[in-house]
LOROKE-971040 format. One record per residue (C-alpha): x, y, z; residue in one letter. Coordinates in steps of 0.25 Angstrom, whole numbers. Layout:
// LOROKE-971040
<nunu xx="X" yy="Y" zz="Z" resn="A"/>
...
//
This chain:
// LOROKE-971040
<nunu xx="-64" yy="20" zz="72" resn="X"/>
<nunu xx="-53" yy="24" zz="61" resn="X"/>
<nunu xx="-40" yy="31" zz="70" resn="X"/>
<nunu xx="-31" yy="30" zz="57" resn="X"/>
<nunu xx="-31" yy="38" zz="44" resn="X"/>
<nunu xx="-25" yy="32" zz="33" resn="X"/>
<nunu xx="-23" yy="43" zz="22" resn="X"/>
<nunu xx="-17" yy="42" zz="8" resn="X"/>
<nunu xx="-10" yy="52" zz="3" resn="X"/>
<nunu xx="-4" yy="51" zz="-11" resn="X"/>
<nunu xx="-5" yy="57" zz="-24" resn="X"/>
<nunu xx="-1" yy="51" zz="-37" resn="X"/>
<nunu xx="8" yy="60" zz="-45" resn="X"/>
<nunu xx="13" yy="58" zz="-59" resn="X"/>
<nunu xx="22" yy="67" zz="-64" resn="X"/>
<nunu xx="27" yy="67" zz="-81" resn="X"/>
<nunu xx="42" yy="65" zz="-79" resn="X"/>
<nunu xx="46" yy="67" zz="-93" resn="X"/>
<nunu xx="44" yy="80" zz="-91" resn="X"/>
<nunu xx="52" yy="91" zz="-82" resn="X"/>
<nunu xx="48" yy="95" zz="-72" resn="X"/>
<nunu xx="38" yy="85" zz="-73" resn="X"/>
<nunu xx="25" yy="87" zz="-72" resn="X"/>
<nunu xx="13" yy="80" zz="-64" resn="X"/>
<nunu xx="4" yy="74" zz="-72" resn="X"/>
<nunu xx="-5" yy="70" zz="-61" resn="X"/>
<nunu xx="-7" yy="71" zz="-46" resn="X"/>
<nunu xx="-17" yy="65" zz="-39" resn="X"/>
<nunu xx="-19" yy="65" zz="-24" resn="X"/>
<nunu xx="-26" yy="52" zz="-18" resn="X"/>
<nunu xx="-34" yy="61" zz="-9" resn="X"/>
<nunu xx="-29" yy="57" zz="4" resn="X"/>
<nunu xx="-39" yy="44" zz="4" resn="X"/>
<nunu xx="-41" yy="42" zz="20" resn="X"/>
<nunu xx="-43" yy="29" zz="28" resn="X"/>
<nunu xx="-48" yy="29" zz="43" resn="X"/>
<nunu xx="-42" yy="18" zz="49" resn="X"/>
<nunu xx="-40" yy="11" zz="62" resn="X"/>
<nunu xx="-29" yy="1" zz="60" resn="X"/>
<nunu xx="-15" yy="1" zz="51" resn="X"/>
<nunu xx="-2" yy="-8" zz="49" resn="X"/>
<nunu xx="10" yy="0" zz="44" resn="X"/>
<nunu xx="23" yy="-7" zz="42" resn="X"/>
<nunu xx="33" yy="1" zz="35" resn="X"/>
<nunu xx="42" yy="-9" zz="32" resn="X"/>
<nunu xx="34" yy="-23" zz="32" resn="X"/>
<nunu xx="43" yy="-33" zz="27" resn="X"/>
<nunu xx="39" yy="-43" zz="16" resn="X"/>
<nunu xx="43" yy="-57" zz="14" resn="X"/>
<nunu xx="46" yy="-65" zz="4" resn="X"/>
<nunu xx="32" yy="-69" zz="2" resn="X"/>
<nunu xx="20" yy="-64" zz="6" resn="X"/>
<nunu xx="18" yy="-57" zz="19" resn="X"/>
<nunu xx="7" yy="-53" zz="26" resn="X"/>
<nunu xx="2" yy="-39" zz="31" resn="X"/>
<nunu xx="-4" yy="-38" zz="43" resn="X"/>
<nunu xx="-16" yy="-28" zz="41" resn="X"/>
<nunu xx="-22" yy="-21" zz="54" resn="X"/>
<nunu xx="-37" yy="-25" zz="50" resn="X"/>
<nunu xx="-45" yy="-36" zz="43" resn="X"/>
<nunu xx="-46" yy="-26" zz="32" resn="X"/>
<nunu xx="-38" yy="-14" zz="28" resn="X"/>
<nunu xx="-41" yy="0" zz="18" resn="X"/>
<nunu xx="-26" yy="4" zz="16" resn="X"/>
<nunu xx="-13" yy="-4" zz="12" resn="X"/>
<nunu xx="1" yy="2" zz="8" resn="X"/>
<nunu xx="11" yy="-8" zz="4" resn="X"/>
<nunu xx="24" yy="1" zz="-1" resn="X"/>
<nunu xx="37" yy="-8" zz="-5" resn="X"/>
<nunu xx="49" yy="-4" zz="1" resn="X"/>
<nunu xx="57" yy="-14" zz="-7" resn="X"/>
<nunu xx="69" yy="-8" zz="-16" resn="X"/>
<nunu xx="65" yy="-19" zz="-26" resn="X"/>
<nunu xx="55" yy="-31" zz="-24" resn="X"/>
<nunu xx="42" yy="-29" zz="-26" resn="X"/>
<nunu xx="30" yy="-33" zz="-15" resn="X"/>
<nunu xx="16" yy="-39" zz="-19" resn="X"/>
<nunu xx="3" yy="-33" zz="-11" resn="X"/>
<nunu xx="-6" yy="-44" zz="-9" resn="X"/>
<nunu xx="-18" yy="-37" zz="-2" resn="X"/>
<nunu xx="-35" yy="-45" zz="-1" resn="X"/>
<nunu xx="-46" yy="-34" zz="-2" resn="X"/>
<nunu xx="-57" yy="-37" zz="6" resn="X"/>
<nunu xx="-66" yy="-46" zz="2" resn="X"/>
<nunu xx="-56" yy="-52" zz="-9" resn="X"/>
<nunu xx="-45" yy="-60" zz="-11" resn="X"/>
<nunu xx="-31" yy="-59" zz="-9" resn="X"/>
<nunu xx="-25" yy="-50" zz="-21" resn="X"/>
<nunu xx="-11" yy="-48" zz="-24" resn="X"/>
<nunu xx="-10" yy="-34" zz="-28" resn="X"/>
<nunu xx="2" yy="-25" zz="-32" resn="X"/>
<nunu xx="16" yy="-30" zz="-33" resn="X"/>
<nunu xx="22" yy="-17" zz="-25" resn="X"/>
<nunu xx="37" yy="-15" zz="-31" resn="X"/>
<nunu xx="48" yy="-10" zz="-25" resn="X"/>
<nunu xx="58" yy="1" zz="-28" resn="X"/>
<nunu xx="71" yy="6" zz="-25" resn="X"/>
<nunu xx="71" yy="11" zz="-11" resn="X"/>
<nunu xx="60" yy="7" zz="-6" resn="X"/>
<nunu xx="49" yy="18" zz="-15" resn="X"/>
<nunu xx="42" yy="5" zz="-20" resn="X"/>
<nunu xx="28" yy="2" zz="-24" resn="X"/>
<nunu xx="16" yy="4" zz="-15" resn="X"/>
<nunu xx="2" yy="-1" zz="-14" resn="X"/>
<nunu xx="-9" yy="5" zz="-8" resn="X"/>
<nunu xx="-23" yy="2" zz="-5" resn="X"/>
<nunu xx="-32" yy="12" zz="2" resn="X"/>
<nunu xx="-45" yy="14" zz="5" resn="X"/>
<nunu xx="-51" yy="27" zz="13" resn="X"/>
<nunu xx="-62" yy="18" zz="20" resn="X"/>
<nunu xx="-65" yy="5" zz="24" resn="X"/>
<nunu xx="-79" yy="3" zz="15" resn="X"/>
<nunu xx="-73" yy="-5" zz="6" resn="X"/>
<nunu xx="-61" yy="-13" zz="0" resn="X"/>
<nunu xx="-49" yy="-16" zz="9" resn="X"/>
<nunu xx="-38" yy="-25" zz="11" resn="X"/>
<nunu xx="-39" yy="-39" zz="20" resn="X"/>
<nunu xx="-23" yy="-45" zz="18" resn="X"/>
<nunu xx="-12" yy="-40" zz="14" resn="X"/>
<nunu xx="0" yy="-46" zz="10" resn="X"/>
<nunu xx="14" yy="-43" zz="4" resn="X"/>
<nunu xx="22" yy="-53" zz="-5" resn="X"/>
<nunu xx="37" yy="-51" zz="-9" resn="X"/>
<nunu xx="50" yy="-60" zz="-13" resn="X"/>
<nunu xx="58" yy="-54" zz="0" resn="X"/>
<nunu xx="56" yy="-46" zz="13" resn="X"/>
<nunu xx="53" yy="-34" zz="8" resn="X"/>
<nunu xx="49" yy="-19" zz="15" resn="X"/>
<nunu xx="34" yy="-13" zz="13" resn="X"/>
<nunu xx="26" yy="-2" zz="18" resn="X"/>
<nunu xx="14" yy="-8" zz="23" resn="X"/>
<nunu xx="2" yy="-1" zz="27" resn="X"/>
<nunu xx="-12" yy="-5" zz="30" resn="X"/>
<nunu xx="-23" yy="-1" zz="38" resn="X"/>
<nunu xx="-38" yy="-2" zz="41" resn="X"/>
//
């Protein structure tokens, strides 16, 4: 029985900064799309090596991953397998200058379909990453 909810909360906004004030050219919400869960792994600051490095996820098969780089500078590699496939090396996640880097996620609002079976991080130094996973 699902004693987590998982909510995604964004919207995309894009605004024309030639222009001042700039406009929004578009807002979109994502709906808050919601996962009932029973199980997460949350690591704030998981530590990459110089290689590829293992996440422990908190079931045989998860609906929702965030990997944010926290790096200033080096980029990290997600390598994720969806269920029933093969291992896939997905979206090289750069970094940026204090810490706002790049951020995968992957998020499902029910566990019908789709899914994560491994994950995996690959990087050229120990480097800091949000982690978030949960079935």
């Amino acid at each position: 029985m699902a004693n987590l909810s998982i909510i995604l909360q964004a919207q995309w906004v894009i605004t024309d900064t030639t222009l001042s004030p700039s406009p929004q050219i578009i807002q979109r919400s994502l709906n808050n799309a919601t996962l009932a869960a029973t199980n997460s792994f949350y690591d704030p600051f998981f530590q990459t090596i110089n290689g590829t490095k293992t996440v422990n996820l908190p079931g045989a098969t998860v609906w929702c991953v965030y990997v944010r780089n926290l790096s200033n500078s080096n980029p990290i590699t997600v390598n994720f397998t969806p269920s029933g496939g093969a291992s896939e090396t997905l979206v090289l996640v750069q970094g940026a200058t204090a810490g706002n880097g790049g951020v995968f996620i992957y998020h499902q609002p029910a566990e019908t379909s789709g899914g994560i079976t491994a994950l995996s991080l690959t990087a050229t130094a120990a480097l800091p990453a949000c982690v978030l996973a949960a079935v």
